[in-house]
Backbone as CSV, one residue per row, in Angstrom:
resi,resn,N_x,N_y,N_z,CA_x,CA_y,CA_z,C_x,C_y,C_z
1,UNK,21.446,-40.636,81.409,20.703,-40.090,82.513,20.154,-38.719,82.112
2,UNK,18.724,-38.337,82.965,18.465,-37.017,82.331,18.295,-36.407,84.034
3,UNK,18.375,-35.119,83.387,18.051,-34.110,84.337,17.156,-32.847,84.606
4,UNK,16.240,-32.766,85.387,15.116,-31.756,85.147,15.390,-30.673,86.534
5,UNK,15.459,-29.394,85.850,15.984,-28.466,86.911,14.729,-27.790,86.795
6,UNK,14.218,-27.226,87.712,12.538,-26.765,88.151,13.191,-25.194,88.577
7,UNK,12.546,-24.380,87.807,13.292,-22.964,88.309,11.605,-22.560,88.393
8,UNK,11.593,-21.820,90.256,10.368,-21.555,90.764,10.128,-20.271,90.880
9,UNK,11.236,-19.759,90.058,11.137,-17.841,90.795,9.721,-17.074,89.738
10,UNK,10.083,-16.325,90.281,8.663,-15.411,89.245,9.118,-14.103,88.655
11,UNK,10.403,-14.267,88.404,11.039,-13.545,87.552,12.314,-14.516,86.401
12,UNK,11.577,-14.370,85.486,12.373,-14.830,84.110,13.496,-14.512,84.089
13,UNK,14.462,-14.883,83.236,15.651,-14.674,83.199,16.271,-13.516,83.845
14,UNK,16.477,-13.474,85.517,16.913,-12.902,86.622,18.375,-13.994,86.984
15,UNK,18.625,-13.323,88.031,19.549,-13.851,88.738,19.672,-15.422,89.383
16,UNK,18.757,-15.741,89.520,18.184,-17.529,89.748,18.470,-17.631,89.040
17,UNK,17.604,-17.458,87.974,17.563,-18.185,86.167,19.039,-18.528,85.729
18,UNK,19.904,-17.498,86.426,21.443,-17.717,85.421,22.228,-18.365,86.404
19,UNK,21.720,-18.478,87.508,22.702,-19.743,88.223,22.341,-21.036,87.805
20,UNK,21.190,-20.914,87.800,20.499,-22.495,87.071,21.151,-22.988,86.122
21,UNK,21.145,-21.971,85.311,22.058,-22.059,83.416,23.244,-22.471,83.668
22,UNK,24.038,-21.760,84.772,25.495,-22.225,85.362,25.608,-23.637,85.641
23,UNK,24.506,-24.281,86.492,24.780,-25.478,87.053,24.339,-26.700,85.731
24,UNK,23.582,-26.156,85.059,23.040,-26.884,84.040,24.102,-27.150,82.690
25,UNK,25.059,-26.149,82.680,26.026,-26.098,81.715,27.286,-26.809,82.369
26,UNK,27.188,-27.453,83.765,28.258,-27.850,84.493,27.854,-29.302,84.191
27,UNK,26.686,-29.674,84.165,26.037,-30.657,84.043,25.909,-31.572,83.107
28,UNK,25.759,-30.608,82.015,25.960,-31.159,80.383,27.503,-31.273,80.089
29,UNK,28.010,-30.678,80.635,29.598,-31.396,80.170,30.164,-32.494,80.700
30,UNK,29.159,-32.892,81.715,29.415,-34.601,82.558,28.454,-35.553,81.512
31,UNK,27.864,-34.722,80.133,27.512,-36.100,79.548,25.815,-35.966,79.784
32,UNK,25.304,-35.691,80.757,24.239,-35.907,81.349,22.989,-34.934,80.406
33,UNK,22.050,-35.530,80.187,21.106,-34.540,79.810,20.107,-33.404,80.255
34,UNK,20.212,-32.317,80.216,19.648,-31.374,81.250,18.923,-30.301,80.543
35,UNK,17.170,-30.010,81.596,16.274,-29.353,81.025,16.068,-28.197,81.982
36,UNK,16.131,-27.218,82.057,15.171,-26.164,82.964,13.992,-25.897,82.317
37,UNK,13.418,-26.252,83.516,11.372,-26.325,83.163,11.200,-24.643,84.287
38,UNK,10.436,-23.424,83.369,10.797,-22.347,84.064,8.872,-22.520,84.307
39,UNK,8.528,-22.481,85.621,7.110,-22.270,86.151,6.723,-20.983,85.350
40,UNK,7.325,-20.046,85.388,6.765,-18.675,85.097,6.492,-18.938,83.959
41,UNK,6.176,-19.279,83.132,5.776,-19.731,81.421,4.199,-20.361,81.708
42,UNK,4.249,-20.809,83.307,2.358,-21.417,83.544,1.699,-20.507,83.971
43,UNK,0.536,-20.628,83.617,-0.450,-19.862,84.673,-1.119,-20.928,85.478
44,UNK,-0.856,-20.840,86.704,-2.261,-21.709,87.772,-3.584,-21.669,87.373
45,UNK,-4.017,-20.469,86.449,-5.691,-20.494,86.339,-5.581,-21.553,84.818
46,UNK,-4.393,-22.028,84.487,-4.624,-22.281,82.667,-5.164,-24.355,83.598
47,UNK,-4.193,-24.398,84.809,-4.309,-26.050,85.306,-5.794,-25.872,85.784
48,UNK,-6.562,-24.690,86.557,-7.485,-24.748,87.403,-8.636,-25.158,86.250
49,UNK,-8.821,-24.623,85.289,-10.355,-24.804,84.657,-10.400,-26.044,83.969
């Protein structure tokens, strides 16, 4: 099974970011495969043109 964790904040490795990492490292030790996809790495104008 995989797992895709969507982190929406607009600050990078903040306080979100490392609960995410928490739940994601809880996650991978059940076996399971797990990604955090961090929005802040997109720009909306790079999808718009």
């Amino acid at each position: 099974m995989k797992t895709l964790i969507i982190n929406g904040s607009p600050r990078k490795n903040w306080t979100i970011f490392k609960i995410l990492e928490s739940i994601k490292k809880s996650i991978d030790n059940s076996g399971v495969i797990t990604e955090i996809f961090n929005l802040y790495d997109y720009s909306i104008y790079d999808v718009m043109a």
